[in-house]
Residue, then its C-alpha position, 0 to 999 in steps of 0.5 A: x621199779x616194775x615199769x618201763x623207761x625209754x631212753x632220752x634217744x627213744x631208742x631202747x626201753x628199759x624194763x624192770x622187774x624186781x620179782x616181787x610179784x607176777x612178771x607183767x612185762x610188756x616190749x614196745x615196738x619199734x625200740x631195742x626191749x631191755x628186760x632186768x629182773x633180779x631172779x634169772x629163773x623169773x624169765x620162765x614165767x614169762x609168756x608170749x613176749x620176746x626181748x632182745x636182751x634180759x640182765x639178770x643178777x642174784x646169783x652171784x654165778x654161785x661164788x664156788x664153782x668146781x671144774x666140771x661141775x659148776x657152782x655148788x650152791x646159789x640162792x634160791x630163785x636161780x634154778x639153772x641160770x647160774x652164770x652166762x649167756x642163756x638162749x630162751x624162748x623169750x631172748x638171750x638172758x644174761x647172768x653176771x657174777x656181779x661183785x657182791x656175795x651171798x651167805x658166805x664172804x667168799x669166791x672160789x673159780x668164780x671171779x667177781x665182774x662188772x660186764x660191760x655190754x655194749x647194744 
């Protein structure tokens, strides 16, 4: 929680963030940078630092979502980041609709996934 793990390869660093106090995240260099934080929205108070992937989840990419207009409602700490692929001044970010849910037990145009990414 809230600390870096290199891989048995030392080939990738994996960075934790669960969001519970102020982002201090740090790449290594030389390595792949995986950074997973629990808020997608959580990746805009990060500053000066790049990765080469960010994972995040929570918003279950909005459970409704209407043709056109996307999701119509997603918790709190997502801001724009509901689902997909983002470009960010700190690396691409993805944000999967995972399998769980939120408030209600119920998934509309938004089918639950397991993503599978391969580095």
């Amino acid at each position: 929680m809230d600390e870096p793990v290199l891989t048995r390869d030392g080939r990738v660093n994996l960075i934790g963030a669960t969001c519970t106090k102020p982002p201090d995240v740090q790449p290594r260099a030389g390595v792949k940078n995986l950074l997973l934080i629990h808020y997608p929205f959580w990746i805009e108070r990060l500053t000066g630092v790049k990765f080469d992937l960010a994972l995040a989840g929570h918003s279950h990419g909005g459970q409704v979502r209407l043709p056109f207009l996307g999701a119509v409602l997603v918790p709190g700490g997502v801001g724009r980041y509901d689902l997909g692929l983002f470009r960010t001044p700190v690396g691409p970010l993805y944000v999967g609709s995972g399998i769980g849910w939120f408030f209600l037990n119920l998934r509309f145009n938004c089918r639950p996934e397991i993503a599978v990414i391969e580095i």
